[in-house]
N, C-alpha and C positions, 0 to 999 in steps of 0.2 A: 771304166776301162780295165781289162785284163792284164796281167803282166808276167808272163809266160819265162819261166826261169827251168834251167838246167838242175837236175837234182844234185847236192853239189857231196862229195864222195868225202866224210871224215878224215882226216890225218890219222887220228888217232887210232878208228876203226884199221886203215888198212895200215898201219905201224904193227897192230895187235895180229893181225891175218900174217903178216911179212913175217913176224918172232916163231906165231906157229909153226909157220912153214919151215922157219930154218930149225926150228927145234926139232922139229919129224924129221926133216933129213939128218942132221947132227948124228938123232939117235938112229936110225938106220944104220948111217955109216960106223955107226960103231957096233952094231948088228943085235940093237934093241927094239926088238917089236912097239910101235906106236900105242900096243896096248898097254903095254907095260912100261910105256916112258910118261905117259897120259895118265895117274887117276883119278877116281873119284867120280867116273861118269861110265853108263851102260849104253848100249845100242836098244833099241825095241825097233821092232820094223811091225809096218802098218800095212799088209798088203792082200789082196786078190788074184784071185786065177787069172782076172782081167783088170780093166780099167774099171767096171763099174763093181766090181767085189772090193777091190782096193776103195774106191770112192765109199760103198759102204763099212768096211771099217776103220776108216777112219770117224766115219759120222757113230760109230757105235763104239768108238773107244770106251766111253764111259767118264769120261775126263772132262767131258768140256757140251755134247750137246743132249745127256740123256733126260732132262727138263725139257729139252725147246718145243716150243707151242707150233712152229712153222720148219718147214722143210720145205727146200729150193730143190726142182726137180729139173735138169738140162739134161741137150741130146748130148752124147758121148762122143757121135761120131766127128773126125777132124773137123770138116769143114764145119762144123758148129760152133766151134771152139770159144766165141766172144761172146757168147750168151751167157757159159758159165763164168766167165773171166769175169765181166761186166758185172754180175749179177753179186760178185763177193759184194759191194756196197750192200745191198737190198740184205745179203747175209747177215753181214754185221750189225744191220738195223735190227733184225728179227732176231738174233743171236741163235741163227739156226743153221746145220749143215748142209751143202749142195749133191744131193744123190745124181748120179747121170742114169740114164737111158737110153738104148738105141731108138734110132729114129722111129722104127714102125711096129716096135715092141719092148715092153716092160721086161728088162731081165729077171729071173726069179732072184738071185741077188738082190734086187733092189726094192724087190717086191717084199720081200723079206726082209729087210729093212726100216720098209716103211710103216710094218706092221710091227715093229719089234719096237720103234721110235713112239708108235702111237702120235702123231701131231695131230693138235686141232684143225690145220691148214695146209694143205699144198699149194707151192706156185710153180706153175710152170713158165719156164723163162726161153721165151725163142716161139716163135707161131708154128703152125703145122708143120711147114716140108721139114721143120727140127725135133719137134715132141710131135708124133702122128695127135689125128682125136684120137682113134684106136686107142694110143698109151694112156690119153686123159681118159676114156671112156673106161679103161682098165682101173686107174688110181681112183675113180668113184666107185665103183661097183664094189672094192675094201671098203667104202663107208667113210672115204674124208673128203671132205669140205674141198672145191679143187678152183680156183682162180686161174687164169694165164696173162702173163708180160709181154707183148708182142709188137712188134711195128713190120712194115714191109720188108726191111731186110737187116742187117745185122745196126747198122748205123740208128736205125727207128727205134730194135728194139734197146738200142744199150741207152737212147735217149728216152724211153718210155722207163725203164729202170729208174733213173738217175731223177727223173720227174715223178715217180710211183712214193719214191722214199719221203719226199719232200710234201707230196700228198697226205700221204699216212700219218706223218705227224702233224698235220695242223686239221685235228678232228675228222679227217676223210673229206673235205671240204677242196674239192679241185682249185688251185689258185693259180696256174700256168706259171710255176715253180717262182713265185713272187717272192715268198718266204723263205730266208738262206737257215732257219735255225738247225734246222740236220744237216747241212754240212759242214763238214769237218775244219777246225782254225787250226792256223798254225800258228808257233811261237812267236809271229809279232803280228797276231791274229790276223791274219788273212784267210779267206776265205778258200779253201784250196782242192782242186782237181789234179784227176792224173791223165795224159794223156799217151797213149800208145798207138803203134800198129795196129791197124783193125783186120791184117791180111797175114799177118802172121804173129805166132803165141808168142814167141818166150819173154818178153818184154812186159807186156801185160800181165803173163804168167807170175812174174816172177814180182809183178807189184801187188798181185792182190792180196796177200796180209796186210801189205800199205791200207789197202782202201779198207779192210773189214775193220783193223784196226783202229785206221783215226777217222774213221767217218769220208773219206774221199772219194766223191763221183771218181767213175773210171768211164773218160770219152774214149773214143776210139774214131782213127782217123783212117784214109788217105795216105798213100806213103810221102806221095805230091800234093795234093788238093784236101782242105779242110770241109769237109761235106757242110750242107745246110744245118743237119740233124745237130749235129755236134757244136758248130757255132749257138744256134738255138739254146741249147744245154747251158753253156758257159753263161751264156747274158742274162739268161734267164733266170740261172741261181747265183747270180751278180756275183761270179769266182771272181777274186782277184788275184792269184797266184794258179799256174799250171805246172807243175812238173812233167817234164818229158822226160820219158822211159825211151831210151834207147838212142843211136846218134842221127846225123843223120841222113842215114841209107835208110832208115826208119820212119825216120819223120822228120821230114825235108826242114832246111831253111826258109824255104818259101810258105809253109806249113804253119811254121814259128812266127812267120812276118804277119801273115797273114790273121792268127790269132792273135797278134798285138793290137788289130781293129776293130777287135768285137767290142 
């Protein structure tokens, strides 16, 4: 049985946020720039012309993926959006960055990138009408290795994700996610998922360092209705703990009830 919990907000954490805040204003009003009331810390900005020049430098910072063997390759454009979301778990597993792409062409940004990154592996995450063939038929013709994640619609592919991970580590051996040892426990080891909007980002957005970090599927739902996909997911990597991302005009009560059955 699942047990679908609210993610519960620290005291401490928002005590810490509240002092900031009143200290930024404090020295405001007393007409001290935040830079200089603040130190010991600098800004660095990460950014691109666009979304996928930004997406590539962050993956070429230098800090964190210029080893990774794998690179996560999603469409950029909105309506795609849960592919890349979704797919920070599968990131986290590979310890490798997610480059985007438009749907029916490789940006030279990213093209650029890829060849700068050298990986032994591409995956591509989302089926055609999200990564064209065209883009995969581009990413082989540089000479890498190229896989794709995909189900019928966004719901298939974040459950083929969340199922690919769990694959991967038990020798490449399909076991219809029997096996929970890649995902992620929490503090009174449970076995833990996250669950979001599957229809709109920020929520998801905003979890997935959650999921690359501690190892946590990222389902995605229905604002009202728990799809098949998604239930599937949870029993099948026998989650017992769900945190829900967002309230719920997000992800309904009925939503919540209804994941307490799987």
């Amino acid at each position: 049985m699942s047990y679908l919990n609210r993610h519960p907000v620290r005291r401490a954490t928002a005590s810490v946020l509240a002092g900031t805040l009143a200290l930024t204003g404090a020295a405001l009003a007393a007409g001290v720039s935040p830079a200089n009331a603040v130190a010991g810390f600098t800004f660095d900005r990460l950014a691109g012309t666009d979304r996928y020049g930004t997406a590539a430098a962050i993956a070429l910072d230098g800090t964190t993926f210029d080893d990774s063997e794998t690179v996560l390759l999603a469409s950029g454009a909105p309506r795609n959006f849960p592919d890349s979301l979704t797919g920070n778990y599968l990131a986290g597993d590979v310890d490798g960055p997610i480059l985007l792409t438009d749907p029916k062409g490789l940006p030279t940004v990213t093209s650029s990138a890829l060849r700068t990154l050298s990986p032994a592996r591409v995956i591509i995450v989302g089926g055609t009408d999200a990564v064209s063939s065209a883009v995969e038929s581009e990413v082989r013709s540089q000479g890498f290795a190229v896989t794709r994640i995909a189900g019928l619609d966004r719901y298939d592919t974040a459950k083929a994700v969340a199922l690919e991970v769990n694959d991967r580590n038990n020798d490449g051996v399909a076991n219809n996610g029997s096996d929970t040892a890649t995902v992620g426990i929490d503090r009174q080891g449970r076995r833990t998922a996250i669950l979001g909007n599957g229809q709109n980002f920020p929520d998801i957005l905003a979890a997935g360092p959650l999921s690359y970090a501690e190892a946590f599927p990222i389902a995605i739902t229905r604002p009202s209705a728990l799809p098949t996909q998604t239930r599937d997911v949870l029993r099948d990597l026998n989650i017992d703990r769900v945190i829900i991302v967002g309230g719920t005009d997000a992800v309904s009560a009925a939503v919540e009830a209804d994941g307490r059955r799987v």
